[in-house]
N, C-alpha and C positions, 0 to 999 in steps of 0.2 A: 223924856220918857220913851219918843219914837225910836232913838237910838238904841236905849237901852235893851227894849225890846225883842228889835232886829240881832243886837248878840245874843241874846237867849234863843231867838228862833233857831239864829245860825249856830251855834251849841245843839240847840236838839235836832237839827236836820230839817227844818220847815223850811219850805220852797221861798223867797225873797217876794213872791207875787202870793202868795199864801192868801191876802185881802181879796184882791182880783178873782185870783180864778175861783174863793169858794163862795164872793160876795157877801161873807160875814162880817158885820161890825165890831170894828174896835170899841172897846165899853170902858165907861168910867170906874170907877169905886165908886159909892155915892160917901157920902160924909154924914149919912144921917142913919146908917148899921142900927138898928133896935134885935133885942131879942125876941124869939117867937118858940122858946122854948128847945126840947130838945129833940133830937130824931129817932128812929126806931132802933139805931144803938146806942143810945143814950149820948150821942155827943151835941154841945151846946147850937144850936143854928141862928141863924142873924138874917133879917132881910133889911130894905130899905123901907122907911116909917110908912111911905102910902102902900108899898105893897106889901107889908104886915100886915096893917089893917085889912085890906082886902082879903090877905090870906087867911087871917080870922075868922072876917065875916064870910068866905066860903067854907071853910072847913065846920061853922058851927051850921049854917044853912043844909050843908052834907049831911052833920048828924043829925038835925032836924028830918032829915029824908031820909034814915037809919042807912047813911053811904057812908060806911069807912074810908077816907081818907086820912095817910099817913103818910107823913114825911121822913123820905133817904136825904135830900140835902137839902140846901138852902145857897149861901154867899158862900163864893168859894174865892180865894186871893189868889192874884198872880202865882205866887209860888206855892200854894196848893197845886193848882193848875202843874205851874212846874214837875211837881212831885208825883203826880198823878202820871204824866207822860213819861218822869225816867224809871218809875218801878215797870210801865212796859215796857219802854224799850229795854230795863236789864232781862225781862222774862222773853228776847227773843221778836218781841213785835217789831215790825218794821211800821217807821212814822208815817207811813199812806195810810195804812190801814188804823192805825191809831188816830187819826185826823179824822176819818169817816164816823168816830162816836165820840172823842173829846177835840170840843176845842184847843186852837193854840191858844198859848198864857195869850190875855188883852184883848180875846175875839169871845170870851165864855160866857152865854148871858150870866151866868151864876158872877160871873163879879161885879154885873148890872147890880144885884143884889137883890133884882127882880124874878130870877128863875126858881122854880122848885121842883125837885125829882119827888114824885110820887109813889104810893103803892096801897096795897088794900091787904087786910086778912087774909086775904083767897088766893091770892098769885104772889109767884115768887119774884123777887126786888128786881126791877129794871130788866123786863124780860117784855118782847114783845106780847105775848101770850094777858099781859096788864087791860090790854085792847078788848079784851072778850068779860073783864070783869065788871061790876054792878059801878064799881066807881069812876069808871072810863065810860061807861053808859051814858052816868051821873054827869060827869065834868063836858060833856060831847055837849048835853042838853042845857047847861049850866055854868059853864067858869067864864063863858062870856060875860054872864048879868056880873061879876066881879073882877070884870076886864083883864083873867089869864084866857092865855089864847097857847093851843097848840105850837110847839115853835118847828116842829121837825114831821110831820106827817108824812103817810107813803108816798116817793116821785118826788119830795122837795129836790128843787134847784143846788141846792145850800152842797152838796154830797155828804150829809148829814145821815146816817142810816134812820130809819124811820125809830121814832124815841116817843111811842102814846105817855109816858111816865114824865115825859118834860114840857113843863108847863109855866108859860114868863108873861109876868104884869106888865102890863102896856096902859101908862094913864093918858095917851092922846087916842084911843079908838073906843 
């Protein structure tokens, strides 16, 4: 799979040290994809079984605390990923600056099947402006107690642009 990888990087223009210099992890698939319904365009989304359940059990925890939480994505596959980078780069972007808010294919927690991109009623989808909403409040005070964690905060390391909307289960913390 390393191989394989590496010609898709080198296809899309990603730097050969791409791991190194942004210290993001290469991610599995997991093999245990469940459904978790579908997202706020109505397409089907899928996490991994523990971090379903988690994602469940905060989302219904949220509505209990009248927090609208709403799901943009869930598992995303390599060649999403893929497809995700060549509609930017045909619109013009150069792959630096498309690296700074998606991962390369094999480094995206969403193909952990751990990650979820969020949003609320009140703010528009994956906008930093999500940071000032009741459900960003909410998750700040709360997505720990159901072990999602911030993965890209202002100043990360990662050169990740800051992302309050993305949010990845972690069962060892």
């Amino acid at each position: 799979m390393e191989e394989d990888l590496r010609k898709i990087h080198d296809r899309l223009g990603i730097a050969s040290d791409y791991e190194q210099t942004t210290g993001l992890s290469l991610q599995k698939t997991p093999d245990d994809l469940i459904s978790i319904g579908e997202d706020i365009y109505g397409r089907p989304q899928r996490l991994s079984a523990a971090a379903a359940s988690a994602w469940r059990e905060m989302q219904s925890s949220a509505r209990d605390d009248q927090v609208d939480l709403l799901l943009v994505s869930a598992f995303r596959s390599i060649e999403y990923q893929i497809e995700v980078i060549e509609r930017l780069l045909a619109k013009g972007e150069n792959i630096e600056d498309i690296l700074t808010r998606v991962a390369a294919p094999g480094f995206s927690e969403h193909q952990s099947g751990n990650a979820v991109d969020l949003t609320s009623s009140d703010t528009e989808v994956l906008e930093e402006d999500f940071d000032e909403s009741h459900a960003f409040a909410w998750l700040m005070r709360n997505a720990a107690k159901h072990r999602f964690y911030l993965s890209y905060p202002k100043g990360n390391e990662l050169g990740v642009i800051y992302e309050p909307w993305h949010w990845c289960y972690r069962e060892d913390t």
